[in-house]
C-alpha distance (Angstrom), angle and dihedral (degrees) to the residues before:
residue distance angle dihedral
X1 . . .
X2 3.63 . .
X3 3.78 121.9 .
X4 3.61 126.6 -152.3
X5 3.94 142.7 140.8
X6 3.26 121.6 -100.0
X7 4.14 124.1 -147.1
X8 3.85 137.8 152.9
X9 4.08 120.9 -129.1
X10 3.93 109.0 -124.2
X11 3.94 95.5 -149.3
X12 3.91 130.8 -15.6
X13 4.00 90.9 -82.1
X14 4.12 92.0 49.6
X15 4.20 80.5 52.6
X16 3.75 97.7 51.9
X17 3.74 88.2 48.1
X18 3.33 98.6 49.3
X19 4.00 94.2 39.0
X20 4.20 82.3 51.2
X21 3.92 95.0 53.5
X22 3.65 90.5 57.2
X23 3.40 128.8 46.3
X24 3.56 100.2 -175.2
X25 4.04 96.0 53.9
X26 3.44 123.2 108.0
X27 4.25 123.1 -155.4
X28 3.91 110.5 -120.3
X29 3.62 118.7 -150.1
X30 3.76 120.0 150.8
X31 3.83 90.7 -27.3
X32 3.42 103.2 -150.6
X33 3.62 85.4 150.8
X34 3.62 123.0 27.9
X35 4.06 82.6 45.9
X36 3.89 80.5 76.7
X37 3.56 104.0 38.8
X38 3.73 87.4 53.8
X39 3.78 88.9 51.6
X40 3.87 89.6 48.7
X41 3.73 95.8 49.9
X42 3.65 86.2 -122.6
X43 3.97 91.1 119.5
X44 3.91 127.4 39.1
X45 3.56 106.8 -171.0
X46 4.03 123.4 -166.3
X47 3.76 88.8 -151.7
X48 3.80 144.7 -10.3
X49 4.11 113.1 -129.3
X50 3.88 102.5 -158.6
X51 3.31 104.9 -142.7
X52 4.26 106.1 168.7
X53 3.58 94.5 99.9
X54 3.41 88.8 62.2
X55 4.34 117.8 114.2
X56 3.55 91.4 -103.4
X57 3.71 106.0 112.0
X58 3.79 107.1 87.5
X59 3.75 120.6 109.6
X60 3.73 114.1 -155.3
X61 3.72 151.6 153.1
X62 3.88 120.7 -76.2
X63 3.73 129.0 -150.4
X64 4.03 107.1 -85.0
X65 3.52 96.0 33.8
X66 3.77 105.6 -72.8
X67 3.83 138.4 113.2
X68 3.55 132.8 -91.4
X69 4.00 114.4 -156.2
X70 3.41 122.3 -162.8
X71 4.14 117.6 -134.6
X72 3.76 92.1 -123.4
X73 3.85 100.1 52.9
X74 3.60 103.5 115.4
X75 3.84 120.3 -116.5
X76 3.87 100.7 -118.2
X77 4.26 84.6 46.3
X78 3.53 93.0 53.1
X79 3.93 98.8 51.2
X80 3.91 89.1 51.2
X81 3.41 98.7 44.8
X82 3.78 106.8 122.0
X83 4.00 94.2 -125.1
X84 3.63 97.1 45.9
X85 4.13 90.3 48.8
X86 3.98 89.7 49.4
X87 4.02 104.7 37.9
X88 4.16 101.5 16.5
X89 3.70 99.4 31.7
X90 4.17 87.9 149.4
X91 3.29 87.3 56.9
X92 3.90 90.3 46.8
X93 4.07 89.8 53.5
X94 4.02 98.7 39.8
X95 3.84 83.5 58.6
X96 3.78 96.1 47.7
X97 3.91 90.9 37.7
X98 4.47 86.5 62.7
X99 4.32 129.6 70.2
X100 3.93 117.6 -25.1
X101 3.60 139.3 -58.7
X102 4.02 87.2 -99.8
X103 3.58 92.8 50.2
X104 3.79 97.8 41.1
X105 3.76 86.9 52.8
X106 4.18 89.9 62.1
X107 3.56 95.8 35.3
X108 3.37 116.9 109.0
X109 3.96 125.3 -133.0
X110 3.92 85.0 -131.7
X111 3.46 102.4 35.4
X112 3.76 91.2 54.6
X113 3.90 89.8 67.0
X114 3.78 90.3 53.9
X115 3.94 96.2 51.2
X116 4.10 112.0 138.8
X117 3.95 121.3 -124.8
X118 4.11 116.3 -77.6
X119 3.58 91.4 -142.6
X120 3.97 121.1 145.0
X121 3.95 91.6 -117.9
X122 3.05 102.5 39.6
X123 3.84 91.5 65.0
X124 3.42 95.1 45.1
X125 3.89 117.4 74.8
X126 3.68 98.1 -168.6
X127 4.20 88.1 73.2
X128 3.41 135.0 57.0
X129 3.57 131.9 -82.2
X130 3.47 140.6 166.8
X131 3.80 95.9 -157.2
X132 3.59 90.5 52.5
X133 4.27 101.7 38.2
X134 3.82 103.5 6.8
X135 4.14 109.9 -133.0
X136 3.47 87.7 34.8
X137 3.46 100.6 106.8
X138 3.62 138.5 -113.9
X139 3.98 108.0 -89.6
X140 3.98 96.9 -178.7
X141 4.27 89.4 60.4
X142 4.22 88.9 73.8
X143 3.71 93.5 13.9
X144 3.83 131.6 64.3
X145 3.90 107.8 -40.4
X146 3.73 110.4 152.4
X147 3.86 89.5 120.5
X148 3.84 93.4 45.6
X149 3.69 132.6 90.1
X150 3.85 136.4 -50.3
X151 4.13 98.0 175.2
X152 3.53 136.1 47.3
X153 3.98 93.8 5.0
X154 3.64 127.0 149.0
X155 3.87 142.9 -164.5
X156 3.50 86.3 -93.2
X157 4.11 101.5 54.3
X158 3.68 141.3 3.6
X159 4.32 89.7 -171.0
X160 3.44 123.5 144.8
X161 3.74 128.2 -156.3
X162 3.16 120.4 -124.2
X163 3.83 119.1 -151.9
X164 4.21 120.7 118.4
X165 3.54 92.2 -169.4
X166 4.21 90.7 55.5
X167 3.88 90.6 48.4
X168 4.43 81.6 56.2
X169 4.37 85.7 39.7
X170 4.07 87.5 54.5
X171 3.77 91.8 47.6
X172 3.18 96.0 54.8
X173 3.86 103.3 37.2
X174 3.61 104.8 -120.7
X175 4.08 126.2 175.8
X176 3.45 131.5 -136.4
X177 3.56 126.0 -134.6
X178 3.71 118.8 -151.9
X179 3.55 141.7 166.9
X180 4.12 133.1 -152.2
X181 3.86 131.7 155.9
X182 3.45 88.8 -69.3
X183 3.97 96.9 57.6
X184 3.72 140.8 -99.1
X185 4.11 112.7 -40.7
X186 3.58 126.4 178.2
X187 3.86 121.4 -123.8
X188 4.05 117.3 -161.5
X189 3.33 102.3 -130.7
X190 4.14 95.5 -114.8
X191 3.96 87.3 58.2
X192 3.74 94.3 49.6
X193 4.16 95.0 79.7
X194 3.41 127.9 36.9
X195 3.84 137.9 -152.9
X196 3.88 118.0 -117.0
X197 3.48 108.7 -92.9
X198 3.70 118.5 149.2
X199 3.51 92.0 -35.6
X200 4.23 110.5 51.7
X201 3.91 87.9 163.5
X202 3.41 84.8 74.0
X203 3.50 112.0 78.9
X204 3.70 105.5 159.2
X205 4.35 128.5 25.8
X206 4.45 80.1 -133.4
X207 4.23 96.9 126.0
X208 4.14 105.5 -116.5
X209 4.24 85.4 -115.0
X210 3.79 92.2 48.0
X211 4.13 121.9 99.7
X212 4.26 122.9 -156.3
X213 3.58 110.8 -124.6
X214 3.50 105.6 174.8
X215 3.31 153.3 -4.5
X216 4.13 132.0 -129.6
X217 3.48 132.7 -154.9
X218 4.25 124.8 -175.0
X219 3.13 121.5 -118.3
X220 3.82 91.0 -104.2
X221 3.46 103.2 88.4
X222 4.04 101.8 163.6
X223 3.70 90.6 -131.7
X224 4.04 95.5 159.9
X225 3.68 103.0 53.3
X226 3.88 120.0 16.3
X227 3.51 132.0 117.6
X228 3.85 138.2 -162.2
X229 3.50 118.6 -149.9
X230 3.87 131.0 -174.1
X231 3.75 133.4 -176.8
X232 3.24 124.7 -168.8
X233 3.98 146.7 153.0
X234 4.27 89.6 -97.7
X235 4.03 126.0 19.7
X236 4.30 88.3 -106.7
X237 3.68 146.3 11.2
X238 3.84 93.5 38.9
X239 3.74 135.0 94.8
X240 3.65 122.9 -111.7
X241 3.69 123.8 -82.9
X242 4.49 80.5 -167.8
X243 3.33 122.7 -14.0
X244 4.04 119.2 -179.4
X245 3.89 127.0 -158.1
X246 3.56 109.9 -156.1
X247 3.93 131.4 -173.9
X248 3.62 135.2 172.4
X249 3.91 147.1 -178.2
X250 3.53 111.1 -157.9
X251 3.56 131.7 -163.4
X252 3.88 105.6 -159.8
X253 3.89 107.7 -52.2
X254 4.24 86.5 -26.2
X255 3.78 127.0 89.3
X256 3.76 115.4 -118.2
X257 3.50 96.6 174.3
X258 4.34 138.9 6.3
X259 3.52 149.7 -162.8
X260 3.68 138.2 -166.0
X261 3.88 141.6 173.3
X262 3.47 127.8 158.2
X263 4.31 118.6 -152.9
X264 4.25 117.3 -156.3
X265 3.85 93.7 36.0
X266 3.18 112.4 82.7
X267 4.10 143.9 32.4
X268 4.42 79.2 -109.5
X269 3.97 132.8 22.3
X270 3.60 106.2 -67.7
X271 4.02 123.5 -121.5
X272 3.85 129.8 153.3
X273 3.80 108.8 -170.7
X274 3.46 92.9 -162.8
X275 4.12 94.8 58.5
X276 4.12 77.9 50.8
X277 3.80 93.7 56.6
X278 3.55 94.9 46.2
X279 4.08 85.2 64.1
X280 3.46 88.8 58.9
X281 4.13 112.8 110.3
X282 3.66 95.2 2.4
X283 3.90 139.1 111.6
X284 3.67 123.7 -78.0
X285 3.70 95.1 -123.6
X286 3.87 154.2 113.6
X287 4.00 91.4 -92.6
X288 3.78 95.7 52.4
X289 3.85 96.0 39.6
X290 4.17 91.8 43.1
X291 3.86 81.2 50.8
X292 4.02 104.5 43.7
X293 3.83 77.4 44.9
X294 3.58 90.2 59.7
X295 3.95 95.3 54.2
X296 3.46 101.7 46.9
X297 3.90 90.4 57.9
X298 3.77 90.8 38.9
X299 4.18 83.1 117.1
X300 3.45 96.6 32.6
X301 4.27 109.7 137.4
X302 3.58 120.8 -169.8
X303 4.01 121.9 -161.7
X304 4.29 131.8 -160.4
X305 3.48 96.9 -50.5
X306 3.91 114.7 16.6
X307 3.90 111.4 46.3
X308 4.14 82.7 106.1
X309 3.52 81.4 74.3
X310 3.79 103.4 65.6
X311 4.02 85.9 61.6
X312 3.86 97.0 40.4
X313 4.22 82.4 47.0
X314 4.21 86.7 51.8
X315 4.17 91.4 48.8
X316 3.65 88.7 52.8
X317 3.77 108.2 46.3
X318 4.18 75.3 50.8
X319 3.65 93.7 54.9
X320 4.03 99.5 36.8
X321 3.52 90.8 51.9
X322 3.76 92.7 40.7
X323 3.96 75.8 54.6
X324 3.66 102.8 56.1
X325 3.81 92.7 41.9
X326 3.46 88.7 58.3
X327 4.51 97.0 45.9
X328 4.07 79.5 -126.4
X329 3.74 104.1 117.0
X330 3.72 129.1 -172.6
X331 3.83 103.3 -86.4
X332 3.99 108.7 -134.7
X333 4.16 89.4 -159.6
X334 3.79 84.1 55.2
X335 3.65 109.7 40.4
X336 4.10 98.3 177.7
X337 4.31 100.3 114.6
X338 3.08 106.8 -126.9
């Protein structure tokens, strides 16, 4: 039995006070997640700060003709709201490609970005882990790691984070708007995770007394030609062995403009900007996808149980951005890949 207090934030200042007081609290919105690491023993919290009653439900334009998401919309509310289906449809599909319709209804739009690692060892308290006890070792690097990481791993962690809808955020360069004692800042959206390092506790640069508030999208939202493509080990209810979010701007058969993140590789979503650029002014086809797909795995390492995945992560950048070239995204009703 776990014992902690249990109070409710009055406004977003009244949180960050409360979250700054007490180092060991944790904020509670639809806890989809921390419900479970609770359960697991993985996390001991002091207190839980509710925070879903707070005014941060509203989704609504932003100046320069993007979107401004509030950290309490719900997950399933946010992929059916009309202007995310018609100008962020990737980011519609990545959120209805992850969990269940139960769980995406609780799930919060903020929360989702904050989700912990679903590795093996990390859940279970009798092993190792450096997330969970720093200097404790990493017990999935000789253990059993074909879920875990193929890019930006250390000796410290081979996690991978698990969010769909992050994967579509990445793609699409979002920003996230937080506030601590010190203010609101502005995180780009590539800055707000981090790989492992020395320091795999870590799994986001948001300061422990700091609350998300929001979350904003450009006004490029790719809605002509994207694709969101998730592989896993059965067509629903699992997380993704690769997943690829792919958007393009095409100018006739040429590509004037591309994005790419990849989901289930990586301790964070996955982008190289400089596989992007070299998209830029080519063909739409197999050869330049098969070869952009070649550079942004260039450092790819696989371990025991998971190097399959560096070739099953090539196939689908391939066939996502085969996908979005084509305006025939991967349906998430139907989840046969066609």
């Amino acid at each position: 039995m776990i014992n902690f207090q249990y109070s409710r934030a009055r406004d977003v200042a009244d949180a960050v006070r409360q979250i700054a007081a007490d180092e060991t609290a944790k904020f509670i919105a639809g806890g989809t997640n921390l419900i479970d690491l609770m359960k697991d023993d993985v996390e001991r919290p002091s207190r839980l700060i509710d925070i879903s009653r707070l005014p941060l439900r509203a989704v609504e334009e932003a100046a320069g003709g993007g979107l401004r998401i509030g950290a309490l919309v719900p997950n399933s509310d946010l992929a059916y709201h009309p202007l995310v289906e018609q100008r962020y449809p990737l980011l519609s599909s990545a959120i209805l490609a992850g969990a269940s319709q139960q769980l995406r209804n609780m799930a919060s739009t903020g929360g989702n970005l904050l989700q912990r690692t679903r590795c093996l060892y990390f859940y279970d308290t009798a092993t190792p882990c450096n997330k969970r006890q720093p200097g404790s070792g990493c017990s999935a690097i000789g253990g059993i790691n074909r879920i875990s990481a193929i890019l930006g791993t250390s000796e410290g962690c081979i996690a991978t984070h698990p969010s769909d809808m992050c994967v579509a955020l990445a793609a699409l360069e979002a920003k996230v708007h937080v506030v601590g004692p010190a203010g609101e800042r502005v995180i780009a959206f590539d800055d707000f995770h981090r790989v492992p390092g020395n320091t795999p506790q870590l799994d986001t640069n948001l300061h422990p007394s700091e609350i998300v508030t929001a979350i904003e999208l450009p006004a490029q939202g790719f809605a002509n030609n994207y694709s969101y493509l998730k592989i896993r080990d059965r067509l629903s209810y699992a997380f993704a062995l690769v997943s690829v979010a792919a958007a393009l701007e095409l100018d006739g058969a040429a590509i004037r403009q591309a994005r790419l993140a990849l989901g289930g590789v990586a301790h964070k979503p996955w982008r190289d900007t400089a596989a992007e650029a070299e998209l830029r002014g080519k063909p739409a086809n197999k050869e330049t996808f098969e070869g952009v797909a070649n550079l942004l795995l260039r450092d790819a390492k696989g371990f025991a149980h998971n190097s399959f995945k560096i070739d099953l992560a090539r196939r689908s950048i391939v066939r996502a951005l085969t996908q979005a070239a084509l305006g025939t995204p991967q349906s998430q009703s139907d989840k046969k890949i066609r």
